[in-house]
N, C-alpha and C positions, 0 to 999 in steps of 0.2 A: 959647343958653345951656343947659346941662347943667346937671341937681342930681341931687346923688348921697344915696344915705341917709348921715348921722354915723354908723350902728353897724351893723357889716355883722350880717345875718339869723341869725337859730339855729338851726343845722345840729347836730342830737345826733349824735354820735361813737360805736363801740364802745368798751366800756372796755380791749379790745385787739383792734388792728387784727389782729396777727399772726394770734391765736387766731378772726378772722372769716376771712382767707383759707384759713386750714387748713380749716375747715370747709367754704366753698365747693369746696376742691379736693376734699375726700374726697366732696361732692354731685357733684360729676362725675365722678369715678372711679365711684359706683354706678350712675351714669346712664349713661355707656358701657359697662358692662358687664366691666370691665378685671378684677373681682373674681372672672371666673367662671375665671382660669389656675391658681386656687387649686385647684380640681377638673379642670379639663380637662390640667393641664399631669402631675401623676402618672396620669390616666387612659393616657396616652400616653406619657409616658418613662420610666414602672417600668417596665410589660412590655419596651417597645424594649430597657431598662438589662437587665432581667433575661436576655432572650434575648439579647443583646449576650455578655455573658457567661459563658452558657452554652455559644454557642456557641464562643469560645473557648478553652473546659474542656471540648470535646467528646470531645476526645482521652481514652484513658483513661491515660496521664498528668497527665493537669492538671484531673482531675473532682475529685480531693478541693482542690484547691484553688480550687474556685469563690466561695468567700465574699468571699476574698484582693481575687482580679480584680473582682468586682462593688462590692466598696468602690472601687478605684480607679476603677469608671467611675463609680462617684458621684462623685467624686471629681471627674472628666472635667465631668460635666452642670453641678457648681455655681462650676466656676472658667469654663467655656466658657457659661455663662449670664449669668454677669458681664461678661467682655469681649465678650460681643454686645451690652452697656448701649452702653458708648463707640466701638466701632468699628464700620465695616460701613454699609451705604447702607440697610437694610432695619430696620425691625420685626420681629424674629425672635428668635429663642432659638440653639442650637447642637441638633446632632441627630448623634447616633452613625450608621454607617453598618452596617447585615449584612454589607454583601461584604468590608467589613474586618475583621470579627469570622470568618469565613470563613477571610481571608489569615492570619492572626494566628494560627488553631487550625491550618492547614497547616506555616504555623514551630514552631509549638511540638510538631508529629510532628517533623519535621527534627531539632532541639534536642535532643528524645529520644533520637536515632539515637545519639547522641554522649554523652550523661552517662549513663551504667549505671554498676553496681555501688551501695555503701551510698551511704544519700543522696542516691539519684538525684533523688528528687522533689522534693527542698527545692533543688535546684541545678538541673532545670529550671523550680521557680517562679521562682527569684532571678533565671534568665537572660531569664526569660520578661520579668520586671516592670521590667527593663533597656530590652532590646531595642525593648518596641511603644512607650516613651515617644522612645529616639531614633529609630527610626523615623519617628515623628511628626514630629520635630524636622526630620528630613531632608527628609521632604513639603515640611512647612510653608515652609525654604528654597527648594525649585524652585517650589511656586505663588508667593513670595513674587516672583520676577526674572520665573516668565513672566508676569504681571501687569504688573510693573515695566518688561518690555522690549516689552510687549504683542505678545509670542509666540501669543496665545490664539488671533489671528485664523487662525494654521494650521490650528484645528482646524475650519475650513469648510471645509478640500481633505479633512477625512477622509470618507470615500465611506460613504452610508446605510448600505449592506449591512456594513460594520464596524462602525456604531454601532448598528445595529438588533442585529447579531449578541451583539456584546458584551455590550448589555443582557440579550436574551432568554437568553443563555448565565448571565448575572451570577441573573440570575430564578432559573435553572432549578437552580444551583447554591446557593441561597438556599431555593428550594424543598426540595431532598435534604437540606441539613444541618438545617432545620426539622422536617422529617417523623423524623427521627434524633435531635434534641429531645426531638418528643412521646415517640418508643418505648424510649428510654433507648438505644440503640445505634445503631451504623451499620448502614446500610440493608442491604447484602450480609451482612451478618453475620446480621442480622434473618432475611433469604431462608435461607440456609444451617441455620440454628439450629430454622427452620418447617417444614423437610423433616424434620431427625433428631427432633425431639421438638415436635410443636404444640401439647401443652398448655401447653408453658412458654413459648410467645411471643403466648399468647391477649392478656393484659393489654395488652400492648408496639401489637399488629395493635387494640388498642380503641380506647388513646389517638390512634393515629391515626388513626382513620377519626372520633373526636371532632375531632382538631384541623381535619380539613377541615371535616368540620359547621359547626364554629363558624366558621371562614372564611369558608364561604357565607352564616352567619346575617350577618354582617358587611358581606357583601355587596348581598346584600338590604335590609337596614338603614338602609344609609347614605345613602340617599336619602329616607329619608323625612324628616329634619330634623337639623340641625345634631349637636343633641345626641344621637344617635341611638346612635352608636360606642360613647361611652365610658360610656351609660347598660347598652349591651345588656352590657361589660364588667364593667361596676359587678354588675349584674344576675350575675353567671354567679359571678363571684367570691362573692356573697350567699348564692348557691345552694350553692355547692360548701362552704359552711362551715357552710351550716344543713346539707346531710347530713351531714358529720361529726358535727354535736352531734348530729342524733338516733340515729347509729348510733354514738356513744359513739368517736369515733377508728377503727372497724373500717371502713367506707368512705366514702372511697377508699382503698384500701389505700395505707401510705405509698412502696411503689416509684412511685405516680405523679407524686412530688413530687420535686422538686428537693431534696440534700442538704445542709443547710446547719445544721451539729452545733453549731457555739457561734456566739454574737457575736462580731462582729469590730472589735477596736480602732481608728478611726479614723485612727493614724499606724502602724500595721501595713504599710500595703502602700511606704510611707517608706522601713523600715526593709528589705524587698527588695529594695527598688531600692540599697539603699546595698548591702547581701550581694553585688548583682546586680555588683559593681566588681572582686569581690575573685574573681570567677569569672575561668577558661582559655576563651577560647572562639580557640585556635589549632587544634582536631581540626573545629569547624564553621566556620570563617571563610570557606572560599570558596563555601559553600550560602549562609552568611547575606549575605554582598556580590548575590548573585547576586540573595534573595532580596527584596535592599532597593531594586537597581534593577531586579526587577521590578512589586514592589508602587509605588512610585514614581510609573513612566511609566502603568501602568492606571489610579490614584487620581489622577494627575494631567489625564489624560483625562477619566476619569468623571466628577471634582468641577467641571471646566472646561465643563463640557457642563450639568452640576446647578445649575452657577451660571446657567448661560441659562436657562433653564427658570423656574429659584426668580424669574426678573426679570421673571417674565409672570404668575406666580401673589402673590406674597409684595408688599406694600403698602410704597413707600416711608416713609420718614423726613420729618418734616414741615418743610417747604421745600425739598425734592430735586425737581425738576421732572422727570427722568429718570435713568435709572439706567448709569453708566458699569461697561462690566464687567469690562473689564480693570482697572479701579481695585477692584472687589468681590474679582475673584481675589487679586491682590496683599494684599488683608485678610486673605481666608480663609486666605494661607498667613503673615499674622502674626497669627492665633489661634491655626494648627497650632503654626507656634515658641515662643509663652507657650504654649501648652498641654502640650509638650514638654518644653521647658526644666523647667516643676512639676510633671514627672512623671506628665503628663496623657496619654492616648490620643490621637491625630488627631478631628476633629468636621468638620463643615461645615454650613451653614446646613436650618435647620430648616424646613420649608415647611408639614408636617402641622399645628403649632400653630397658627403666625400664620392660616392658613387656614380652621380654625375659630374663631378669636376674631374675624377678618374676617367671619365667616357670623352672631357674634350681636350683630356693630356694637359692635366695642371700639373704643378707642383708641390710642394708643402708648405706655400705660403699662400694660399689663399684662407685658411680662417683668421689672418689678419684684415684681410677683408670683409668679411663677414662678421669679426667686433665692431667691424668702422659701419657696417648698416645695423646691429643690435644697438648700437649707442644712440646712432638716430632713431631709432624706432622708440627707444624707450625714453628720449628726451622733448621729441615731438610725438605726441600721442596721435597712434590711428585710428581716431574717429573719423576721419574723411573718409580712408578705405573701409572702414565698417558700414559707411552711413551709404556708400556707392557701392557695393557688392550684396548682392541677395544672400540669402541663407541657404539657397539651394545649392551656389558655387561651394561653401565651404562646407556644408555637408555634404555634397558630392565627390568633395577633395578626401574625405573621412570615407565614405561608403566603400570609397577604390580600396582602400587599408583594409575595411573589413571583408571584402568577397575575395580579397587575397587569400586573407586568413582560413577562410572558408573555405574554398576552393584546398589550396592546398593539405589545407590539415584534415578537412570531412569527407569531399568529394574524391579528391584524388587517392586517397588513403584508403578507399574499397579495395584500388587495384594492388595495392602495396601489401595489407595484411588478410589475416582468414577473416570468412564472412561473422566467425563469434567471436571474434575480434575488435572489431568495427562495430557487431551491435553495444560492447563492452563502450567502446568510444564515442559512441554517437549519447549514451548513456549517461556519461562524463559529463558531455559538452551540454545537453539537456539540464542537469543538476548546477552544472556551474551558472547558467544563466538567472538559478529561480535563487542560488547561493553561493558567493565563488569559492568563500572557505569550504561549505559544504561536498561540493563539488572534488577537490581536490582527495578529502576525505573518501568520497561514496568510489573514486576512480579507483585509489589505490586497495577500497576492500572488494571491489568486483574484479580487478585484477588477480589480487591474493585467492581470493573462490573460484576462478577460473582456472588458476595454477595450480592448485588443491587437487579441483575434480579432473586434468589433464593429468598430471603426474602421479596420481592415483591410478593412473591404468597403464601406465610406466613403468614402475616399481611395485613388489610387490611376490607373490611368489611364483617360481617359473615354473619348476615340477616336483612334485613329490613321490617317492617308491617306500618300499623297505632294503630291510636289511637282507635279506633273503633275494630281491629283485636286481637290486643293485650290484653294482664291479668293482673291487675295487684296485686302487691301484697297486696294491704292495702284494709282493707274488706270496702266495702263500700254496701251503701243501695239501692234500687232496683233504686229510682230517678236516683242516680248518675249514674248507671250504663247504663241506659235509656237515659240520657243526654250522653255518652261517645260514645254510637251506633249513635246515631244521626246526635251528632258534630264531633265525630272523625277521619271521613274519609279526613279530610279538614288539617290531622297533618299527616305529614310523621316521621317514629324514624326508625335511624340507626343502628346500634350496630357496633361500630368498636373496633378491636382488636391486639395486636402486636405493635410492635416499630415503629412507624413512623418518616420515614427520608424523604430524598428529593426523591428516589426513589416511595416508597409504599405510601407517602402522595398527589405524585401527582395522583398518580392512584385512592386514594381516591378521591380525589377534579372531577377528570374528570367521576366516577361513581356517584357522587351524583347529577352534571351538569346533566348528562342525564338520571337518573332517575325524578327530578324535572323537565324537561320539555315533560317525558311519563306522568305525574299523573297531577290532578287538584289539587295542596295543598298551603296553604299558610302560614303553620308553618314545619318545619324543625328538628324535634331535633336529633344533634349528641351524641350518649351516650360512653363518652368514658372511664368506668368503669374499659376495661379490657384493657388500654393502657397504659403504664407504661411511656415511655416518649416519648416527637416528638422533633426532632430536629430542627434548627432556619431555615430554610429552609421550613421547614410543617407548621408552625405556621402561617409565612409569607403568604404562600400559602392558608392557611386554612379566613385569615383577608383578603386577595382579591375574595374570595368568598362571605364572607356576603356582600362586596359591589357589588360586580357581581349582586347577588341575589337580591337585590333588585332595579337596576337598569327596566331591562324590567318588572316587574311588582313584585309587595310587596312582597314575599318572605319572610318572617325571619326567621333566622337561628338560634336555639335556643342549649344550650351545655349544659352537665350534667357528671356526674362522675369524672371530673378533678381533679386533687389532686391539692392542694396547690402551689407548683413549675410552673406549666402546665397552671393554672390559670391563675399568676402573668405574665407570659410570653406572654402567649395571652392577657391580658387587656393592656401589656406594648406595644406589637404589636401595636393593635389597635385604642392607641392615636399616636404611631408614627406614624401610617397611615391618622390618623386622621377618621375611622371610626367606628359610635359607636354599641356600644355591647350591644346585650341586655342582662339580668340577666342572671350569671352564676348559676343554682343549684345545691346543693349538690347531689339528684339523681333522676331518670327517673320519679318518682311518683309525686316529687313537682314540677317537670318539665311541664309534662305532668297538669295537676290539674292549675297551674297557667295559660297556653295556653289555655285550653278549657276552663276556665272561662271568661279570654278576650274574645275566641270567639262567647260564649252565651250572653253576655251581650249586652245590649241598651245602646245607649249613653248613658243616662242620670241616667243608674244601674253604669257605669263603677267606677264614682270616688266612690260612695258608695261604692262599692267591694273593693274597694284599701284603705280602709283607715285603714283597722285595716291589719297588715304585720304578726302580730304574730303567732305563730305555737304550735300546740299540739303535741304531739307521742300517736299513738296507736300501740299495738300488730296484728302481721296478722297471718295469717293463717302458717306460716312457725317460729312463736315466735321470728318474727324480727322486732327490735323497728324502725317505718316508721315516718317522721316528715309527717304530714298531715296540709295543710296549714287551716287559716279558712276561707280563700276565698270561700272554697267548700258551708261554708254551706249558706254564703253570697249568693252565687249562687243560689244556691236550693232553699233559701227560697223568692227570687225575681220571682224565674219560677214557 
């Protein structure tokens, strides 16, 4: 029997539940540390945002219009901070890329070419503020399907020495538009300007030997503790505005600052994009097609490759057990498309942030934080921080990215591959600088030419004997082996081995030529047992052979070990060549055995030998079943 209490126990309530959960939650948001994106998150996507855009406006067309394009990459950060709340497999934020800001200032030299005369500036921002949003838009489409089709996995056949290249060229060119940053101009010009007059490039030659300093200090740095980066930034930025106040605004003189004359209205860069409709762009249309599938297929590479990487550093989503990536890319290019579509820049997944909010034991709620600083940033405009930070901080901030790049993918990569390997790559990365589409191209045919002339000396033929020299494996009797010394110096047998392509099969073809004109022989046979496939190029080559051969004197060229596929492809050759083939056999023994029967025979033995085709198997010496033709004993019992 059971007794229960009449009146259940008193349990005191808060007087609201709601208002008790809130407060447990925001005790664990401080307890993870989720509150520290409120600092770390502008320590690191001002400067990126700033040099983003400046390096865009590098051009000296589009420098007074730097205020314009830096709203809009605000613009970029706090719509692309948002849709990495709901999409995407990872804990991250979105993160602008340099080599895009890169691409972007090379269009907008092009775009110049073409709008001259009054007005020119205000019709290359319009075009400008157009073009990088579809642009965008277009990325975001091809990563969207290669994701979707999961096309990504090609990008495992592209060969190290084009990704190593790409990158350390991507670095190296990150690096030169950086250092042209700090000195207010481009670099050649800078050279040029140092000969005719060096006093006036003293300041330009300071900032940049500050913005490596500060690189290096960066470098150093970063290992000592998490917070180390955006403290030594905080720190430099402190510095550089307490000398101002004590030297009254005289230093830094203001050319080391970025120009940035009024505030900029936050539906401003809206309102260019809409101008951007009402422009001609039929005098540039077939640069800018050109130049949109080439930025395209590079971003679509490099973000495809970024997205592997971000899946090794960057901390899932809670309850993702592992990370699918051709479902990630597929994201990345439907954040490109909303980021497009609202007149946003291309982005792709952030790794720098989540990586330190990982090192001070956050949670997965700090990129709500980090919308709450994108919203201010892009509602109150940073001209104060632009107008108090030198050009050397935020190209120094940039330089550190690219001697990464560098470092890892050029210098350290000597020790990782062969030395004609790396000059293959260093090749790459050279080409990608003066072209990046080009580049890409020139890596993957110096790869292919290198794989050519390597497996070329691979594959190819291993030894040749006769018939007469050679053993075979099916036991035979003392006649037959008597007939085989006899008649078989009069058959030449190859052995070829390895993948035959248009490289190694032409080297075949020109080793058998001049073997066949050292010997006296007038059967042929190639044994290609140990050749897995030839490509349409070998085949072809291999079927102007048999007619070569027998052209200056009878020749034939007899084949064995073929498989199935190999066969078909060469007898398909060989009627479209229209030249014919003799019998393919299955292996070197029936091969062999049918040739030397032909070549003992009398005319008037021949058709008798041929009339019966059928085949026995015997056991040899090695307990391997040999089809043994009966032509043999045809033979034998005629002689």
């Amino acid at each position: 029997m059971k007794s229960e209490p009449l009146l259940p126990a008193f349990q005191p309530q808060p007087k609201d539940s709601r208002l008790g959960t809130w407060t447990t939650q925001c005790r664990g948001f401080a307890e993870r540390s989720d509150w520290l994106a409120l600092f770390l998150g502008p320590a690191i996507s001002v400067p990126f945002a700033t040099c983003y855009a400046a390096l865009v406006c590098n051009d000296v067309s589009m420098q007074a219009n730097f205020p314009v394009v830096l709203q809009q990459v605000m613009w970029t950060q706090m719509i692309g901070s948002i849709i990495a709340l709901v999409i995407g497999q990872f804990v991250t934020t979105t993160n602008l890329d340099p080599l895009t800001a890169i691409l972007f200032g090379q269009l907008a030299r092009k775009v110049a070419r073409f709008k001259t005369g009054e007005g020119s500036q205000e019709m290359i921002l319009c075009s400008m503020m157009l073009l990088m949003p579809v642009i965008s838009l277009c990325l975001g489409i091809v990563l969207y399907f290669v994701g979707k089709l999961k096309l990504a996995m090609m990008l495992r056949f592209i060969p190290y020495t084009v990704v190593g290249g790409f990158l350390a060229g991507s670095g190296i060119l990150i690096l030169q538009e950086s250092l042209a940053l700090a000195g207010g101009m481009d670099l050649g010009v800078l050279v040029r300007t140092s000969f005719a007059s060096p006093s006036e490039t003293l300041g330009p030659w300071l900032q940049i030997v500050l913005s490596i300093a500060f690189s290096s200090v960066l470098e150093h740095v970063r290992e000592w503790h998490i917070f180390s980066t955006p403290l030594v930034i905080a720190a430099a930025v402190g510095l550089s505005a307490l000398v101002q106040s004590a030297s009254q605004g005289a230093w830094p003189p203001r050319s080391w600052f970025l120009e940035f004359p009024d505030p900029v209205r936050w539906w401003e860069p809206f309102e260019r994009v809409r101008d951007g409709f009402h422009q001609s762009y039929a005098a540039s249309a077939l640069e800018e097609l050109e130049f949109l599938g080439g930025f395209v297929v590079i971003m679509t590479v490099s973000w495809s490759i970024n997205t592997l990487a971000v899946a090794k550093l960057v901390p899932l989503r809670p309850g993702l057990q592992r990370c699918d990536e051709q479902e990630e890319i597929r994201t990345l290019g439907l954040t490109n498309v909303l980021l497009g579509s609202m007149g946003g820049l291309c982005s792709m997944q952030s790794f720098k942030i989540p990586m330190m909010m990982r090192g001070v034991k956050s949670g997965p709620s700090w990129p709500y934080f980090n919308v709450v600083v994108n919203v201010l940033l892009f509602v109150a405009s940073p001209r104060s921080i632009v107008q108090t930070v030198p050009r050397f901080l935020f190209a120094g901030t940039v330089v550190r990215l690219s001697c990464d790049l560098i470092g890892e993918w050029l210098l350290e990569a000597r020790r990782r591959v062969a030395w004609e390997e790396w000059l293959v790559l260093v090749a790459t990365a050279i080409v990608v600088v003066i072209n990046v589409t080009l580049g890409i191209l020139f890596g993957l045919f110096c790869t292919l030419a290198w794989f050519a002339i390597e497996y070329t000396g691979v594959a190819g033929i291993t030894h040749d004997s006769t018939l007469s020299q050679s053993r075979s494996r099916v036991e035979r009797s003392d006649e037959e082996h008597a007939m085989l010394q006899e008649h078989g110096h009069g058959t030449l047998v190859i052995w070829l081995s390895g993948y035959l392509f248009f490289g190694s099969a032409c080297q075949v073809i020109d080793e058998v030529r001049s073997r066949v004109q050292e010997r006296d022989v007038t059967v042929v046979i190639l044994d290609f047992s140990h050749v897995p496939a030839i490509d349409a190029s070998g085949v072809y080559a291999i079927v102007d052979l048999v007619q070569e051969l027998q052209e200056p004197k009878l020749v034939q060229l007899v084949f064995c070990g073929l498989v199935r596929r190999l066969k078909n492809a060469l007898q398909c050759a060989a009627e479209h060549e229209q030249v014919p083939l003799r019998e393919v056999y299955h292996d070197l023994d029936k091969a062999a055995g049918q040739d030397l029967a032909e070549a003992s025979q009398e005319p008037g033995e021949k058709e008798a030998a041929f009339c019966c085709d059928s085949s026995v198997s015997k056991i040899d010496s090695l307990n391997c079943i040999t089809e043994l033709d009966l032509v043999w004993h045809l033979v034998c019992l005629v002689h």
